[in-house]
C-alpha positions in Angstrom: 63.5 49.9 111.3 66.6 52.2 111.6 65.9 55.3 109.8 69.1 55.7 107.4 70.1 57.4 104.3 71.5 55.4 101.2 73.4 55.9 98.4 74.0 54.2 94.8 77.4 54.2 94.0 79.4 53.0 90.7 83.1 53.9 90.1 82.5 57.2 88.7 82.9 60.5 90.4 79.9 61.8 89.5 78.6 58.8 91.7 81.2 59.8 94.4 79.8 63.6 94.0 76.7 61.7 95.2 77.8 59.7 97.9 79.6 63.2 99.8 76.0 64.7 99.4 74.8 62.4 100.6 77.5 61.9 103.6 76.8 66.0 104.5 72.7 65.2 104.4 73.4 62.0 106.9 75.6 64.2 109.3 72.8 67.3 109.3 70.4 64.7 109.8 71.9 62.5 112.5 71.7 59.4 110.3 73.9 57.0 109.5 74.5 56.4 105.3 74.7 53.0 103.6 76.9 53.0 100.5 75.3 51.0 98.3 77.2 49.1 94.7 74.9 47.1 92.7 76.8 44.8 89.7 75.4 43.5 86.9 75.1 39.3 87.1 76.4 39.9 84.0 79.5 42.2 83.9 82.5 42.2 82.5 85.3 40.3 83.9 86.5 42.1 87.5 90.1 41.6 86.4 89.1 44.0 83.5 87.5 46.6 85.9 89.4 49.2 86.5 90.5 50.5 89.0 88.7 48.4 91.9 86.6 45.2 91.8 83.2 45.3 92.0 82.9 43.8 95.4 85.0 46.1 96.9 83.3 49.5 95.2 81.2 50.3 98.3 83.7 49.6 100.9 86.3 51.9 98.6 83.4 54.9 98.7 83.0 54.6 102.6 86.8 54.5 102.9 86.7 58.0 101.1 83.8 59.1 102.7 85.6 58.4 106.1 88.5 61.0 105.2 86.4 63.6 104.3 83.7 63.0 107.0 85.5 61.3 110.2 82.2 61.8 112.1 80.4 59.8 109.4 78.8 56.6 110.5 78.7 54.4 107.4 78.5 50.8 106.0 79.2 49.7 102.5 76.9 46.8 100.8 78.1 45.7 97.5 75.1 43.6 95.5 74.7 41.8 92.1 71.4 42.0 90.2 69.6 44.7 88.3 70.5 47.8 90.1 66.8 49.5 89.7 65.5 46.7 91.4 68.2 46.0 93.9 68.3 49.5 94.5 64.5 50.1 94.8 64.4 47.4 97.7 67.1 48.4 99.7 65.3 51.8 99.6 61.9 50.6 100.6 62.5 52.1 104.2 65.4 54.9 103.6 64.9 58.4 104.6 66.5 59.6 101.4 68.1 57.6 98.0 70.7 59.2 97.0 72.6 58.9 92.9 74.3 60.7 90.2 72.5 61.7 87.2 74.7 59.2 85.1 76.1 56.2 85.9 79.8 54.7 84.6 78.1 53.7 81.9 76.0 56.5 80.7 77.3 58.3 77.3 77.9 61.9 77.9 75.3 63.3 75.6 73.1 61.9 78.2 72.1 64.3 80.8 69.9 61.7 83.0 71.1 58.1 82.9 68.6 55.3 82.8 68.6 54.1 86.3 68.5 57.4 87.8 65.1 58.2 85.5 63.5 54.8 86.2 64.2 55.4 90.1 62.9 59.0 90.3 59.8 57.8 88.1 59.2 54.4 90.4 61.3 54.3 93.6 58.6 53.9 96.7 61.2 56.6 98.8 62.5 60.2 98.1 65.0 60.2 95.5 67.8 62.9 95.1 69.6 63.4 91.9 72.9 65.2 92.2 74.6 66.5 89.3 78.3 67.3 88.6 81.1 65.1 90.3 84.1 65.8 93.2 86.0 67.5 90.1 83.1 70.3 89.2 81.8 69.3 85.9 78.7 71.7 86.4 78.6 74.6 88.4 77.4 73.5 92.4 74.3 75.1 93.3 74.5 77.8 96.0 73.8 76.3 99.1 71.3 79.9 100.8 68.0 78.7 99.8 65.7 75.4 99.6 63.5 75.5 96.1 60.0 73.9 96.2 57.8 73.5 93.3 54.1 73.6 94.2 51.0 73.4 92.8 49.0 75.5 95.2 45.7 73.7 93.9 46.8 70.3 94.7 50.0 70.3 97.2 51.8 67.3 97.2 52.1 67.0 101.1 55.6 64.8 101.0 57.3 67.5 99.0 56.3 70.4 100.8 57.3 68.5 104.4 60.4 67.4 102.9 61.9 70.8 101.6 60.2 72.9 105.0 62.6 70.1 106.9 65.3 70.4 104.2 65.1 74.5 104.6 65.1 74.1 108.6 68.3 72.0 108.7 70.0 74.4 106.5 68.7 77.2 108.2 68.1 78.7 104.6 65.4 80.6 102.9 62.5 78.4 101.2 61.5 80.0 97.8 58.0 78.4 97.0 57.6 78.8 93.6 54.0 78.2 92.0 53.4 78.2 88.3 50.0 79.0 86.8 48.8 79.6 83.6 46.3 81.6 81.9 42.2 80.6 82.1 41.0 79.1 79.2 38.6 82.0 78.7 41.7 83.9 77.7 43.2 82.0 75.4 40.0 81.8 73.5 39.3 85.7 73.3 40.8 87.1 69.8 42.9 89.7 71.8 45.6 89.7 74.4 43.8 89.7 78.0 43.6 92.8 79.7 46.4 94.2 81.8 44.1 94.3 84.8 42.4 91.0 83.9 46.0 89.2 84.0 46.8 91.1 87.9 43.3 89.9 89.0 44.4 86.6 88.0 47.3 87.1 89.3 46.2 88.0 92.8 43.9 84.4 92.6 47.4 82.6 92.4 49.2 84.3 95.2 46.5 83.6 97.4 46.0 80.0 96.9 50.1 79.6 97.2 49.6 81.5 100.7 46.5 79.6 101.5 48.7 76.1 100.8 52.0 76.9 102.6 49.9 78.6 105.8 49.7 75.3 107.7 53.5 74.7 107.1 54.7 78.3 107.7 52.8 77.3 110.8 54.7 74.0 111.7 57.9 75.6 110.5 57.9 79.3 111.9 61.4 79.2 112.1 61.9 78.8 107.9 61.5 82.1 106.3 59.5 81.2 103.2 59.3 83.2 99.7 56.1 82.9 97.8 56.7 83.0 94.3 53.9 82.8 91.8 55.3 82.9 88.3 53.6 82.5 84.8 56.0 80.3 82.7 56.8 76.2 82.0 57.5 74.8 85.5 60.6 73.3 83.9 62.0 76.8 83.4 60.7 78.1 86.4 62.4 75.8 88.2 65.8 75.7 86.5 65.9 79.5 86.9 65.0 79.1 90.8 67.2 76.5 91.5 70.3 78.0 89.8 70.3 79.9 93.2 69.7 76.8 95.7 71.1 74.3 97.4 68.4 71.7 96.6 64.9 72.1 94.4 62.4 69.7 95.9 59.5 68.5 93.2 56.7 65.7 93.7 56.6 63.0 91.3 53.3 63.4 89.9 54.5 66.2 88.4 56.4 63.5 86.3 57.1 65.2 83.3 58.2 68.7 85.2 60.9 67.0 87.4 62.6 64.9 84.3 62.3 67.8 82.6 64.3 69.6 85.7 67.0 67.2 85.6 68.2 67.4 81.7 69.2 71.7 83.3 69.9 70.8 86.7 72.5 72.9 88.3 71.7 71.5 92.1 70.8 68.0 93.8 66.9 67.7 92.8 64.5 65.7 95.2 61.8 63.8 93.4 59.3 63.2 96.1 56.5 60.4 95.8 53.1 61.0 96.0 
């Protein structure tokens, strides 16, 4: 199966936002991108859809992708069926999935539309989430680091691999970040746990995080790698890390955490099955 990278496209330019991330990841990558336009059986009329029919919404995106990126080796497939489904099994083999948060018809109060939750909660392949669209309606994420979340006590092994890779393309700085909390022991003590109590603990966490990411560090010598250990929600952890990335890479099992991410996301977000 040719490895390839896809994209979900709508008329919106937060969906064309998508589709040039996703056109830059291809290029790095050396893969070629399938534009990808799913319509309801049940739209409105096409003569009523402004400003391009729905059969000719993919081949419109690779037109514009082709300006921007004449290297670019892309195809457009337009669809009709429910788009988490149709989108889901032209995945099943992708290197990456690529959307906007929102869709056309998302209402703005909305921060993740519902095709782009059900996908990063079901979809069998990586799924990246890019926010914003071509005409900056959030702030792009700084492209000079790669953000991982971790849980150093149970790695998820496809995020890790994907953001060492995702750091070595870049040739950026991976910032591991590793929340922990408190032991139970201290929550039930009447008092605040001791100063030197909390750095012991501490010290636990930083050497499980260096203990997970050895065998990586290993693979990947040429990613420099900052371990972060940090004692808040991973949510915030997260959001505070990534307002300095390129891309924050999470595993799906953290489920909660990476939709969570999403509602603050300032940078693409990769939600990586288990």
């Amino acid at each position: 199966m040719e490895r390839v990278i896809i994209t979900g496209v709508d008329r919106s330019a937060r969906s064309r936002a998508a589709a040039d991330w996703a056109a830059r990841e291809a290029l790095s990558r050396g893969l070629p991108l399938r534009v990808v336009h799913v319509s309801p059986p049940d739209g409105p009329d096409p003569a009523e859809q402004w400003p391009y029919r729905p059969e000719a919404v993919a081949d419109r995106v690779v037109a514009e992708l082709a300006d921007r990126h004449p290297a670019l080796r892309a195809q457009g497939l337009n669809l009709t069926g429910d788009p988490v489904a149709a989108l889901r099994t032209v995945a099943g083999d992708a290197e990456l999935l690529v959307l906007g948060l929102r869709g056309e018809g998302s209402h703005p109060r909305v921060p993740v539309g519902s095709t782009a939750t059900a996908l990063a909660r079901a979809c069998e392949r990586p799924v990246v989430l890019v926010p914003g669209s071509l005409s900056g309606e959030r702030p792009p994420g700084r492209a000079d680091a790669v953000t991982l979340g971790i849980d150093a006590r149970n790695p998820a092994d496809g995020a890790v691999g994907l953001a060492f890779e995702a750091a070595r393309l870049r040739g950026a700085r991976l910032h591991a970040v590793h929340v922990w909390t408190l032991p139970a022991q201290a929550a039930e003590r009447p008092f605040p746990a001791l100063e030197e109590d909390r750095a012991t603990w501490e010290d636990d966490e930083v050497q499980r995080l260096s203990d997970a990411l050895r065998p990586w560090c290993g693979k990947y010598p040429e990613v420099d790698v900052l371990e972060d250990v940090v004692l808040l929600a991973p949510e915030v952890a997260l959001a505070h890390a990534g307002a300095n990335s390129g891309l924050v890479v999470v595993g799906r099992r953290s489920g909660r955490t990476a939709l969570a991410l999403l509602q603050h996301a300032s940078c693409p977000v990769a939600v990586v099955p288990g």
